[in-house]
N, C-alpha and C positions, 0 to 999 in steps of 0.2 A: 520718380515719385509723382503720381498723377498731384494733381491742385483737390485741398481736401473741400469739402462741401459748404463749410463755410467760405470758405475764399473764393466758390465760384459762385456763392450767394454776394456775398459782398462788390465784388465787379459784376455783375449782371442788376443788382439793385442802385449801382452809382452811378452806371450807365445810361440807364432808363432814365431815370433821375437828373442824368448832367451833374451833380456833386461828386465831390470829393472826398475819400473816405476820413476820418479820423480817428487813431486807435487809441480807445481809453485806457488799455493797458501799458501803454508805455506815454503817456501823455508828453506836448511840449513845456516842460516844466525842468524847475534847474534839479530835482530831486530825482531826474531820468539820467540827470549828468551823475551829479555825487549826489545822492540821498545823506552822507555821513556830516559834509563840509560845505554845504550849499553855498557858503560866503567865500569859497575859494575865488569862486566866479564873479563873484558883484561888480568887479572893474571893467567887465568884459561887455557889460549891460547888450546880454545875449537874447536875439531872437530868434526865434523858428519859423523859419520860409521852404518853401517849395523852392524845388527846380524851376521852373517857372517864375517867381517873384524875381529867382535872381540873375536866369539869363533868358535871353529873347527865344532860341532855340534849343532848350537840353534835350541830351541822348542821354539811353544809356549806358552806347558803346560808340564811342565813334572812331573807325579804320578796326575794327575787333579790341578784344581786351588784349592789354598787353601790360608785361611787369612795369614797363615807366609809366603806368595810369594809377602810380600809386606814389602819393607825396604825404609823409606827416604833418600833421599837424601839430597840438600842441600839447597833446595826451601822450601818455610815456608809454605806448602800445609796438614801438618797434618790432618786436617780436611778435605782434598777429601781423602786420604790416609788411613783414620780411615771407610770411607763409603766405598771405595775399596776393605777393610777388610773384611765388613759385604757383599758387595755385593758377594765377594768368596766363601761365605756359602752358596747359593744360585746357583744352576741350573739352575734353569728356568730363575731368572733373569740375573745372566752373560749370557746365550744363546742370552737372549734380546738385550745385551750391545755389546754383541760380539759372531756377528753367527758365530754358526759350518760350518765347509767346509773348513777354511782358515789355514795356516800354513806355513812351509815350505821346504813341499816334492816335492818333484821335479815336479808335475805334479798339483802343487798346488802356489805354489812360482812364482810370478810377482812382489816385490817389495811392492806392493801395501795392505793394509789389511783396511777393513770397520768396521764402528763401529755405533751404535745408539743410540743415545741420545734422549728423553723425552723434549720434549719444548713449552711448552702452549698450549697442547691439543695435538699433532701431536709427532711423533718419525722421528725424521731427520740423516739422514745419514751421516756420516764424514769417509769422505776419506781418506788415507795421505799414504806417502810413508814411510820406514823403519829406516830412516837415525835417527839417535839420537845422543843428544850432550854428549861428552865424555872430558875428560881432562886424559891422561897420557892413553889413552888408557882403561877407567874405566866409566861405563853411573854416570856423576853429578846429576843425580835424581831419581826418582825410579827408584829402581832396587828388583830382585829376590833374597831370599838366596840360592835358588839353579842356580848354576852356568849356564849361557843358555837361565834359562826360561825367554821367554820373554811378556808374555802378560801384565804385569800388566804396564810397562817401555810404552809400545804402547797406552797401553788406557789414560796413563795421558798425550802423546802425542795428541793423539787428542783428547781430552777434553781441552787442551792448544786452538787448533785450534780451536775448534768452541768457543771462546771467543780471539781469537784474538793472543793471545801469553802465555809463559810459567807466566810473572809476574803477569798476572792476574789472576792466582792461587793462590797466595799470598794472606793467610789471608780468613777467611772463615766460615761459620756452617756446619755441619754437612749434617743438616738436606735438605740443598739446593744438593748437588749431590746425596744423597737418594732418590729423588724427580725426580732429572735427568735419574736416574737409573733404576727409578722403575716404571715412572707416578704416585705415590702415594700421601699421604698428610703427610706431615713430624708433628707429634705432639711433642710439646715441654716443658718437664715437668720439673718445677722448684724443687730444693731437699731443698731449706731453710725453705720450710714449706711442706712434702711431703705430697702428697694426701693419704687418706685411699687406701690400698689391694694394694699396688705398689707392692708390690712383685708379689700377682699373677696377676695383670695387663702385668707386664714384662714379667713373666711366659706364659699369654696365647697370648702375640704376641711372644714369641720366638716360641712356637706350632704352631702360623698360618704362620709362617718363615719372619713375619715383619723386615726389616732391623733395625737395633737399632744402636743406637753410644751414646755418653756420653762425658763430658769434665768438665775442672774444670778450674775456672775463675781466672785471673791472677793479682795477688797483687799488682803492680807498677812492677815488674821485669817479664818481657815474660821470659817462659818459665823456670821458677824457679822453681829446682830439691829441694824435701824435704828432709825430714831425714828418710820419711818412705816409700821412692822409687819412689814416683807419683810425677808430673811435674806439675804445675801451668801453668794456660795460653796454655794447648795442650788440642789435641781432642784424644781419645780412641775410639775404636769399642766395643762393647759388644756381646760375641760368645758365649755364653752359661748360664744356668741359673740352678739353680737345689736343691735339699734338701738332704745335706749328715747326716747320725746320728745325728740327727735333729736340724743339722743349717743351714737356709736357706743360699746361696752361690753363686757369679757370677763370669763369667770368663769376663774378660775384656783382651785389646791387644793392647799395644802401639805400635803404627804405626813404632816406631826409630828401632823396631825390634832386640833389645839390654836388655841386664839386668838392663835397666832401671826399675827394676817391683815392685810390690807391697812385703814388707820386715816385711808383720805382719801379724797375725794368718790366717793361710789356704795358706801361701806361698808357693814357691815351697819349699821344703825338709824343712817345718814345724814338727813338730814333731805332730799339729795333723792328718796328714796322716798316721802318723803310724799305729795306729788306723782303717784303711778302709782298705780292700781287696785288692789285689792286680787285683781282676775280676772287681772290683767298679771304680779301679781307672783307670783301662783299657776304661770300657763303659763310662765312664766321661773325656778319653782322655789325664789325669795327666802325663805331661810329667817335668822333670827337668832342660830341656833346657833353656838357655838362651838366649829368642825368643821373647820377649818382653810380652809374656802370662801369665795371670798368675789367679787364683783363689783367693776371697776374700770375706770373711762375709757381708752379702748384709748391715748388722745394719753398719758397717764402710762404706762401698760402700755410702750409703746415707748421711754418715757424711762428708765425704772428696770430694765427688766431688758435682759439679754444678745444673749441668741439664742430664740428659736424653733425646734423641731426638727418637721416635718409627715411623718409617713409615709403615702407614697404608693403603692397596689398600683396592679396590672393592672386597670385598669378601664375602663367604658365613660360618657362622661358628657355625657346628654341634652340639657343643657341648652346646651352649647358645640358637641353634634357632634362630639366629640373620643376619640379613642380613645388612654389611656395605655397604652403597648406596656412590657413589660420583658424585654431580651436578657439572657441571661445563659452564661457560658464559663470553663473552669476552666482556670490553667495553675500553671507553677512557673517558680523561679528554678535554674537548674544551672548550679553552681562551672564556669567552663571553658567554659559552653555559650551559655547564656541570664542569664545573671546580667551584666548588664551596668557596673551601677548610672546614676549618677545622669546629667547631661549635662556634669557637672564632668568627667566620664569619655568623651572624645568618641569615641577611640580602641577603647571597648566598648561604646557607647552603643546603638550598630547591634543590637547581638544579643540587646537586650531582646527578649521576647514583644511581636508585634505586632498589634493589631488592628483591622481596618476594615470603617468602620461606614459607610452611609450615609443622607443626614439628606434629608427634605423635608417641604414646607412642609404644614403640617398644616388653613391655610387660604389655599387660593391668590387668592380675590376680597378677603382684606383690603389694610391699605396695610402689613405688617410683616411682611418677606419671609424673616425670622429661622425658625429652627427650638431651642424647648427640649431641653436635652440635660443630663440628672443621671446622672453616672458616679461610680459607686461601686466603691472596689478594698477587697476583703475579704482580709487575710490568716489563715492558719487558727493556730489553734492560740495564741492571744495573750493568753486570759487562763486562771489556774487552773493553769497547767502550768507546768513547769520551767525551760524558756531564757525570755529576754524578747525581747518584740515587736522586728519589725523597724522600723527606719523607713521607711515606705515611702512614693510618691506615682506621680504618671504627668501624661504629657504629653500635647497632640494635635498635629495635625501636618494641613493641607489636605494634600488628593493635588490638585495640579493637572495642566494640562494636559501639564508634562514630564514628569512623574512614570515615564513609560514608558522614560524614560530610565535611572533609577534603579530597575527592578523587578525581584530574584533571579527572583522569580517570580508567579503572580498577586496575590496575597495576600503577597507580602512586601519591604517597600524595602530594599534595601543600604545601608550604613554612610557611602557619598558623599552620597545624601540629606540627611540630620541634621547633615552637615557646614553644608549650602548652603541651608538651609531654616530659619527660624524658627517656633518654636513661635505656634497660634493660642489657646492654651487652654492651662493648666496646676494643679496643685494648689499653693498658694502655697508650700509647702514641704514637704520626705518629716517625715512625723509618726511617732511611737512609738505607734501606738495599732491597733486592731484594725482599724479602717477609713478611708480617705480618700474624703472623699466631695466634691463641688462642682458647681455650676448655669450651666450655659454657655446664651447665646443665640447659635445660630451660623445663617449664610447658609446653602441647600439645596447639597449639594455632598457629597465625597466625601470623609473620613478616616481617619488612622492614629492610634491610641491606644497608645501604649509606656508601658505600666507598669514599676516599676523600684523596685530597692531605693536607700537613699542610696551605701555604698560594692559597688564589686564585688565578686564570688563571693560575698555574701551567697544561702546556698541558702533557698526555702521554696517553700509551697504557696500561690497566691491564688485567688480567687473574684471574677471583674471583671464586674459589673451596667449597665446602661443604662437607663434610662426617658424616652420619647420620645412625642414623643405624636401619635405615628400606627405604623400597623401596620405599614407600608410600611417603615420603616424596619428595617434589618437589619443583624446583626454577627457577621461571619465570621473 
């Protein structure tokens, strides 16, 4: 995404000038922190400095980005922090998040640094200036373990900003700024019953360089430290994945960036490292730091923690012959119109937005005549801003052979439909959260997708995604 016209006004007039930008819309003021709670902060007698005021030489990449350039702070943001993580492994996508060009050498340095973000079809630009909140002279939220580096401190500044302020990082999935990050489709795999081939599922999106995170669900106590090093109630990245002397094995990375780590077989300075090369453990990157990283037997991995979260783009992958397709379509809910709600609502159910898609088989000589289907419903506007999230979910629906029976018109069933037809696919319940997401295996065939809010005339804006994995598939 080229630099929009005003951002190459604004470094070209700073320049000239020798000043330093400052953005009025996100000012250094504690209401950019919490606008709600301003006096959470008053202990902290917080100010806003520059890179610059606070080390002799800041970068803001020094040896490249990498997941240990990310340390929390004191914001409960684990969860963009753990996506930060994974998106470090990634070049192409940090480029995306954060173009090349910018910095702060002298002939480059205006104060001001851009950044893009992914938002219901489009990549939008966030501007902001350098200033960051400190207390004693030290940044209170992310920050770098290398002394300086400053990129990762800037990106959760403006991701602050395009949601409004820093507390509306507070609390979060994973899977939502993997999404931001990426344009992708964040999929969401539950480990209390784990699907078949999860290891090499994980294996072949770490190969097509899928951002991945993971977290583990919290008992009544947020963020409860165990006895066997992992934290309840936090989110993790996942960096690596692999088969040492044949135990399958992942690397995971708590965001606190501390020896908070995992203290059981495949640890750091486990005794069964001894065992492995010293070349092995070089090309698998086994370090003994205390960095928050750490290695661990996938059979424990699937036991101790939660979910998995895999973002998956448009892609093309060689090694299956598979081509990942994603449709995507914008609609809303209208009081009166389209707002239907939920199927408790049978009498409005009909006049939800309807969408159909059709599914085939993405290999017809195998023996599994199933077709994958990840549907994603994005609702806008749900975190950062003033009303709260809707509850939202969606249904599917075969079109079968009567189907013609029941059609207002090509593209749409009548309300006798939904009457006399059971749902083939559904989201397990309308959620309060920004997105419903879920993973269907369905037969080659024709469907309806009725998105919906929980009660009627609830009005909003959605954003309803697919990923399929063939091209052929299409949603009208």
């Amino acid at each position: 995404m080229e630099p929009s016209k005003r951002f190459q006004q604004i470094k070209a007039d700073h320049l000239k000038k020798g000043t330093l930008f400052e953005d009025s819309d996100f000012p250094p003021d504690i209401k950019s922190i919490d606008p709600g709670n301003p006096a959470k902060y008053d202990e902290y007698d917080i100010k806003w400095l520059r890179p610059g005021e606070m080390f002799e030489k800041p970068a803001l990449f020094i040896d490249d980005a990498s997941q240990l350039d990310i340390c929390q702070g004191m914001l409960g943001d684990c969860w963009l922090l753990a996506s930060i993580a994974s998106l470090a492994q990634s070049k192409e996508h940090l480029n995306k998040v954060l173009p090349p060009g910018q910095g702060f050498e002298k002939k480059q340095y205006c104060g001001a640094f851009r950044f893009c973000f992914w938002q219901f079809g489009e990549w939008v630009e966030v501007i902001i200036d350098d200033r960051l909140p400190t207390s004693k002279g030290k940044l209170i939220f992310v920050h770098s373990a290398d002394r300086g580096e400053m990129w990762s401190a800037l990106l959760e500044k403006a991701y602050a900003k395009l949601f409004k302020s820093y507390e509306a990082l507070m609390g979060g999935r994973i899977g939502e700024a993997l999404v931001d990050f990426t344009g992708g489709i964040a999929e969401k795999i539950t480990l209390h019953v784990p699907p078949k081939n999860l290891f090499k599922r994980v294996q072949r999106a770490h190969k097509r360089k899928n951002l991945m995170g993971c977290a583990i669900d919290a008992t009544g106590i947020a963020e409860e430290k165990t006895d066997n090093g992992l934290v309840k109630g936090h989110c993790y990245s996942l960096t690596g994945i692999a088969i040492v002397n044949g135990t399958e094995l992942i690397r995971v990375r708590n965001p606190w960036g501390n020896d908070r780590e995992w203290n059981g077989p495949w640890s750091d300075e486990s005794e069964e490292w001894n065992k492995v090369s010293a070349k092995e453990k070089a090309e698998l990157g086994v370090t003994y730091d205390h960095d928050g990283e750490f290695w661990m037997p996938f059979s424990d991995f699937v036991r101790e923690f939660t979910r998995i979260t895999i973002c998956h783009r448009a892609t093309f992958d060689s090694e299956s012959n598979t081509h990942f397709n994603i449709s995507e379509r914008e609609g809303s809910w209208v009081k009166g119109v389209s707002a239907g709600g939920c199927r408790n609502y049978p009498d409005t159910f009909g006049t939800n937005p309807q969408f159909m898609v059709t599914l085939t088989d993405p290999d017809p000589t195998d023996d599994d005549d199933d077709c994958t289907l990840i549907v994603s419903l994005m609702q806008k506007n749900s975190r950062g801003f003033l009303h709260s999230p809707l509850s939202i979910g969606f249904m599917i629906y075969e079109v079968g052979d009567d189907a013609f029976m029941f059609m207002e018109d090509e593209n749409r069933l009548e309300k006798k439909f939904f009457l006399r037809h059971k749902s083939c696919g559904s989201t397990p319940r309308h959620i309060c959260n920004r997105e419903a997401i879920q993973t269907f295996s369905l037969p080659e065939g024709e469907y309806v997708i009725v998105p919906s809010t929980y009660e009627p005339n609830e009005e909003g804006k959605f954003y309803l995604r697919l990923l399929t994995e063939k091209s052929a598939s299409k949603i009208k």
